[in-house]
TIPA-492874 format. One record per atom (N, C-alpha, C): residue in three letters; x, y, z. Coordinates in steps of 0.2 Angstrom, whole numbers, padded with zeros to 4 digits, always signed. Layout:
BEGIN
AlaXYZ;...
This chain:
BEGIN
Unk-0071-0091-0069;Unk-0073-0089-0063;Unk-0081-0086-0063;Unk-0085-0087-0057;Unk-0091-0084-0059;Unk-0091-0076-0060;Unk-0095-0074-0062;Unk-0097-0068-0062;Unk-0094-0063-0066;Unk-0090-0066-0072;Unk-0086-0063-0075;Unk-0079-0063-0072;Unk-0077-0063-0068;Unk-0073-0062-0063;Unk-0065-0064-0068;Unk-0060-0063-0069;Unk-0057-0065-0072;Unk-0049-0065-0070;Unk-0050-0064-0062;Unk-0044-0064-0061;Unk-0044-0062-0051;Unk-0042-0066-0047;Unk-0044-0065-0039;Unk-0036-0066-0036;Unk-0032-0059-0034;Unk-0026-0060-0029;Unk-0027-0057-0025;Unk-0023-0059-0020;Unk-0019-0054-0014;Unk-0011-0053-0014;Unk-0009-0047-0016;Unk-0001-0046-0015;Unk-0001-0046-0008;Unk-0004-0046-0003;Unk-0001-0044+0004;Unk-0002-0049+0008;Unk-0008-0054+0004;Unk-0008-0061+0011;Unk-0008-0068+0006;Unk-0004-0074+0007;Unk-0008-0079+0001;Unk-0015-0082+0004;Unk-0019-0083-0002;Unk-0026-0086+0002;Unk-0028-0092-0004;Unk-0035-0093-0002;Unk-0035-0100-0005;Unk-0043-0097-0008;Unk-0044-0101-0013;Unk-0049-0097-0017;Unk-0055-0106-0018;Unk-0062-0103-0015;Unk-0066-0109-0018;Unk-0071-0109-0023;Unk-0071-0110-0028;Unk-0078-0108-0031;Unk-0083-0113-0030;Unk-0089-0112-0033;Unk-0097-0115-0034;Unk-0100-0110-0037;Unk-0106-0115-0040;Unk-0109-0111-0045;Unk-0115-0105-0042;Unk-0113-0104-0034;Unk-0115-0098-0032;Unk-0111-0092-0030;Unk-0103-0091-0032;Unk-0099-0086-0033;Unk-0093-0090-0030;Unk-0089-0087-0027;Unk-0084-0090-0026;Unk-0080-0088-0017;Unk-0076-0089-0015;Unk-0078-0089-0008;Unk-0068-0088-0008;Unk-0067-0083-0003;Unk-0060-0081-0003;Unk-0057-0083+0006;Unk-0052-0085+0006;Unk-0049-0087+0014;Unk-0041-0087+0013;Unk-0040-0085+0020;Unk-0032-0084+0017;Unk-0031-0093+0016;Unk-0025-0094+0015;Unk-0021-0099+0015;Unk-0019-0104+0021;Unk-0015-0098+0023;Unk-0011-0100+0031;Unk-0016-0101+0038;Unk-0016-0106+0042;Unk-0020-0105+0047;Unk-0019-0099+0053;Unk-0013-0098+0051;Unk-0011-0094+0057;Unk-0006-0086+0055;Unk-0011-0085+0047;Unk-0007-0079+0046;Unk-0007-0073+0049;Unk+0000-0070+0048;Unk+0001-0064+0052;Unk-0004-0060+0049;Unk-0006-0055+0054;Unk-0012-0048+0050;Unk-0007-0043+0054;Unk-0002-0044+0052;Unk+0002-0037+0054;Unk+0003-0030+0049;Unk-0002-0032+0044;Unk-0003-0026+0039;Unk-0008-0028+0036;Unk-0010-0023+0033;Unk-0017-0023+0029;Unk-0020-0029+0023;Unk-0025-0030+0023;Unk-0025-0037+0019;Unk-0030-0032+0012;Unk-0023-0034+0008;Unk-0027-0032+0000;Unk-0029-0035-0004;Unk-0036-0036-0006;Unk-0038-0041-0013;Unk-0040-0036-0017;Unk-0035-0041-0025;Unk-0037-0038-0031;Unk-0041-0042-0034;Unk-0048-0039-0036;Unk-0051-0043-0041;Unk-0050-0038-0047;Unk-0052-0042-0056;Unk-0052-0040-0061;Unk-0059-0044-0063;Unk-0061-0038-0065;Unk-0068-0043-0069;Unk-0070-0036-0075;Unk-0074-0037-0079;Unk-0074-0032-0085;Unk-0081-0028-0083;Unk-0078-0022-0085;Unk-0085-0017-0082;Unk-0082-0014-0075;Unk-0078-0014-0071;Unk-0077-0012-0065;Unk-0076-0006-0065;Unk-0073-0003-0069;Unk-0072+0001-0071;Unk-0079+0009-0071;Unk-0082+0007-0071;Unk-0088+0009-0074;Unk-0094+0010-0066;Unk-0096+0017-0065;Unk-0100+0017-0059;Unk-0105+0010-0058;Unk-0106+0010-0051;Unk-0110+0004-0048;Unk-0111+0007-0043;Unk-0119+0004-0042;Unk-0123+0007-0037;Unk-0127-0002-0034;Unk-0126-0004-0028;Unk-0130-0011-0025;Unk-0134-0009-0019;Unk-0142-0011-0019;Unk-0144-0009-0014;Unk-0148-0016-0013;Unk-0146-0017-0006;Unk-0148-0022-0003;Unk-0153-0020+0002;Unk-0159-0027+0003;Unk-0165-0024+0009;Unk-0166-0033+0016;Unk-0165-0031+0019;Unk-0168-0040+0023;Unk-0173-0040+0025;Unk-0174-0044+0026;Unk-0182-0047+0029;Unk-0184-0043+0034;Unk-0180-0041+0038;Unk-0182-0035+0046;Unk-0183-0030+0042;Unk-0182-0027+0037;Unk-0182-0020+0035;Unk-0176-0017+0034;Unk-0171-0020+0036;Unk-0166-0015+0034;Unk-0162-0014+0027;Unk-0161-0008+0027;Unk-0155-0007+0018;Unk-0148-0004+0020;Unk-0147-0007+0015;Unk-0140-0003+0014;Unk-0139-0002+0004;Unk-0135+0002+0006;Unk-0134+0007-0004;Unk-0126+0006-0003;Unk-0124+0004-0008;Unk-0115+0001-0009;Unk-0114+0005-0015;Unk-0110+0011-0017;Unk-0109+0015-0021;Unk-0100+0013-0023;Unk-0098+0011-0028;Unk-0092+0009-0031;Unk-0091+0015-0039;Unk-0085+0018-0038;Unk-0083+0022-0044;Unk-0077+0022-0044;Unk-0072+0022-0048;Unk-0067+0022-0052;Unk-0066+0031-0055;Unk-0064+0037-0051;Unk-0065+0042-0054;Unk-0059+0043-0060;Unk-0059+0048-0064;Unk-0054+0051-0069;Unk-0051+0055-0067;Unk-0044+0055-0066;Unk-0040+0060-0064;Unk-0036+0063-0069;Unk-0036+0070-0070;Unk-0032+0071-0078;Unk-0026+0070-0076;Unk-0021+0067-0080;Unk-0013+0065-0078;Unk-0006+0068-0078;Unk-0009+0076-0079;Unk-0003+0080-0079;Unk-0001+0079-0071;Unk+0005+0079-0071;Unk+0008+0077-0062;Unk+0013+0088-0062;Unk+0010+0088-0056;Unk+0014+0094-0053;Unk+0020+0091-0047;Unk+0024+0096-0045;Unk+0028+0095-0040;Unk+0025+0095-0035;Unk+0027+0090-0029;Unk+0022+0091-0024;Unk+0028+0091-0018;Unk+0026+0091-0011;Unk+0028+0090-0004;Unk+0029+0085-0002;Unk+0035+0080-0001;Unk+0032+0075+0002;Unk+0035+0074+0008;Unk+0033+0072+0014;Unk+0035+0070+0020;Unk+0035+0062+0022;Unk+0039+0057+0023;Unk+0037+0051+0024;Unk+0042+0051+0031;Unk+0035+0046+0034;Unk+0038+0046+0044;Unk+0039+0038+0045;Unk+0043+0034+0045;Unk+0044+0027+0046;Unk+0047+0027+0052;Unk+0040+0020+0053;Unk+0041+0019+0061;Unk+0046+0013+0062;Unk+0051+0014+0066;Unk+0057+0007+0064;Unk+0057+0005+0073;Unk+0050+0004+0075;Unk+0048+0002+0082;Unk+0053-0006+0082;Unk+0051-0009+0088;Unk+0051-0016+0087;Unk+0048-0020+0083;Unk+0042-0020+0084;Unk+0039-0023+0079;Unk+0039-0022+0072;Unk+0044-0019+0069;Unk+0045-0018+0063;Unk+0049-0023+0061;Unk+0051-0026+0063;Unk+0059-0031+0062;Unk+0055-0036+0058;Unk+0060-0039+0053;Unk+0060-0044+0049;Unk+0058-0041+0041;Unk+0049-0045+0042;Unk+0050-0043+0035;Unk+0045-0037+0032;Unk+0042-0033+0040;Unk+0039-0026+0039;Unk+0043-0021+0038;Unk+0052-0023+0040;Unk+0054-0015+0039;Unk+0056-0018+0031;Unk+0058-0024+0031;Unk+0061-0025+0020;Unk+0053-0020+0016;Unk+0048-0021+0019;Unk+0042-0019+0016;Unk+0042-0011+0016;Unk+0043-0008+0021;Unk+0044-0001+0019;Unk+0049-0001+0017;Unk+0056-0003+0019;Unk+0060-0001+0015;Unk+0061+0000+0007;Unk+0056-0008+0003;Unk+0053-0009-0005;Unk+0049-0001-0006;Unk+0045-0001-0001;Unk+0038+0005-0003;Unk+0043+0012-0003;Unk+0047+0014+0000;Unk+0051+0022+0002;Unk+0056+0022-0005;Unk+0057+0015-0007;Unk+0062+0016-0013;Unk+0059+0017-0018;Unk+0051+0016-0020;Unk+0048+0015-0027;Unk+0042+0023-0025;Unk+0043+0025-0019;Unk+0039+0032-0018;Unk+0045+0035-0021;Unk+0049+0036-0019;Unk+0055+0041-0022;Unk+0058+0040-0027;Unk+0058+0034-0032;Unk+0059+0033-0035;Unk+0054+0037-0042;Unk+0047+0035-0039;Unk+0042+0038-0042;Unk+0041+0047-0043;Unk+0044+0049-0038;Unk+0041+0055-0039;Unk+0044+0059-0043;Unk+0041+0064-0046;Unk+0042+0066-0052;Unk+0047+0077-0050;Unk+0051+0077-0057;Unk+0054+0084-0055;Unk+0053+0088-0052;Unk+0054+0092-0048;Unk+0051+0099-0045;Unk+0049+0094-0036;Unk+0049+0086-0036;Unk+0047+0087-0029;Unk+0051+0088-0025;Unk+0049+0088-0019;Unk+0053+0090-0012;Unk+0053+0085-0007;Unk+0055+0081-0004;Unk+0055+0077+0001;Unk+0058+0076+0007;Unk+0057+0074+0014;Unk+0059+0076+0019;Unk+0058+0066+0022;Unk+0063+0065+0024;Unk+0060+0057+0029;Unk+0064+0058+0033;Unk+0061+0054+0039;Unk+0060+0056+0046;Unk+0057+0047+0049;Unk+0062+0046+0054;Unk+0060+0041+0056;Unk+0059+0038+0064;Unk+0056+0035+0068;Unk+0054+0034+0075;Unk+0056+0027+0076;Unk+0060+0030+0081;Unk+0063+0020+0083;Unk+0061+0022+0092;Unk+0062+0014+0092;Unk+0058+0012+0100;Unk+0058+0018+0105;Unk+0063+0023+0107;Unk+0063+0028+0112;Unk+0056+0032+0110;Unk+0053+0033+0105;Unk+0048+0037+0101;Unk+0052+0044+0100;Unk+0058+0046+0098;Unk+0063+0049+0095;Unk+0063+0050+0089;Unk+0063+0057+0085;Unk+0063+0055+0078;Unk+0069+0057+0076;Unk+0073+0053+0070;Unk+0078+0054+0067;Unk+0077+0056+0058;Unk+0080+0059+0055;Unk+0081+0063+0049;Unk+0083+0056+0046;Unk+0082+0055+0038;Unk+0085+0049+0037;Unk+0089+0055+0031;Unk+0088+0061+0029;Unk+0092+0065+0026;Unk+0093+0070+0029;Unk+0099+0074+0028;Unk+0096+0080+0034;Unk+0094+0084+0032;Unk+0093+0090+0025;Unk+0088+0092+0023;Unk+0083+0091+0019;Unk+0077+0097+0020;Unk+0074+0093+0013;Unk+0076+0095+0009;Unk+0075+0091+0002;Unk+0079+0093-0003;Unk+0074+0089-0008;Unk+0075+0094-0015;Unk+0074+0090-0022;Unk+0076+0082-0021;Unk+0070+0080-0023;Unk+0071+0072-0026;Unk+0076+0072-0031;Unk+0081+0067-0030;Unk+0086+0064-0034;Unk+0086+0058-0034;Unk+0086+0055-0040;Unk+0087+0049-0044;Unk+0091+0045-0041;Unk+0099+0049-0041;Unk+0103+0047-0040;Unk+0107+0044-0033;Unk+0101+0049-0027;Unk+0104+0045-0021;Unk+0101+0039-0021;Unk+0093+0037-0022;Unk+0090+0032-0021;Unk+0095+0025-0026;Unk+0098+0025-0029;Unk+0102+0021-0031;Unk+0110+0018-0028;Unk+0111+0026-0026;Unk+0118+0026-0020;Unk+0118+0027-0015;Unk+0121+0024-0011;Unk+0122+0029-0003;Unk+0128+0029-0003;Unk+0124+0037+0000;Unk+0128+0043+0001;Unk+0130+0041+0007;Unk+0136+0041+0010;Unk+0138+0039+0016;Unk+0135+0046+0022;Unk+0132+0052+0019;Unk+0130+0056+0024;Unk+0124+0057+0023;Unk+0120+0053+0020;Unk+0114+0053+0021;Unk+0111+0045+0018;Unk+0108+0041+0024;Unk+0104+0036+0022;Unk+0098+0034+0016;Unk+0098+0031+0012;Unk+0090+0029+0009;Unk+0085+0028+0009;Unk+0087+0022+0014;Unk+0081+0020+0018;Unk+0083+0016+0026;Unk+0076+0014+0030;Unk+0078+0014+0036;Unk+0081+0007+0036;Unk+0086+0006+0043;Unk+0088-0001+0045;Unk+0084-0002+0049;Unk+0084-0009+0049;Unk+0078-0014+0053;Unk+0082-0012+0063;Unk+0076-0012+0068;Unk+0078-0010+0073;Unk+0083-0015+0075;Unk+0086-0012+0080;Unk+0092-0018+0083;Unk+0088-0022+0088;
């Protein structure tokens, strides 16, 4: 690929990728893909890692300055708070609420001793519903079983 470039996805949309020996040009796939969530490209190219600063000027006089950093985060993890609000509207059905459903099981699954978490969910009345009833330490153990008095994650609206 040009530019170093050694690696061009998107987990969230399929796309079509074209190259030329003046970069490479990215388009979804589908002609009539859904943008019912966020559209994520991952590129991997060597050096990315590393501060970058591009400043562009045009022929009218205008600039613009593009600042890219990759910060260090030290990796000791502390106990945190956590509140997740899932919306189970209509428009959640199909294969947006399986998608939060994946993301709510791999946050909690993620989180480390000491947290706390609280889910909470709004379906079409704009009503919210406890998906546990209280907050409580993360547990391992329910996100693998249900608890018959307390849900995991949300079901898709009716």
């Amino acid at each position: 690929m040009p530019h170093g470039i050694t690696a061009i996805e998107s987990p969230s949309h399929p796309i079509a990728l074209r190259m030329d020996d003046g970069g490479t040009t990215v388009t979804l796939a589908l002609k009539d893909a859904a943008l019912d969530r966020d559209f994520v490209l991952s590129i991997e190219a060597p050096g990315l890692d590393a501060p970058q600063a591009l400043a562009e000027r045009e022929e009218d006089g205008t600039e613009a300055i593009g600042v890219a950093f990759a910060p260090v985060f030290a990796t000791a993890s502390a106990p945190a708070e956590l509140i997740f609000l899932v919306d189970r509207s209509g428009s959640m059905g199909g294969d947006s609420i399986e998608e939060v459903r994946n993301a709510l099981q791999l946050c909690l699954r993620s989180m480390t001793p000491g947290c706390r978490r609280l889910c909470s969910s709004s379906g079409r009345s704009g009503s919210a519903e406890r998906l546990f009833e209280t907050q409580s330490p993360a547990q391992r153990d329910q996100i693998r079983t249900r608890n018959p008095e307390e849900r995991q994650t949300p079901e898709a609206p009716p």
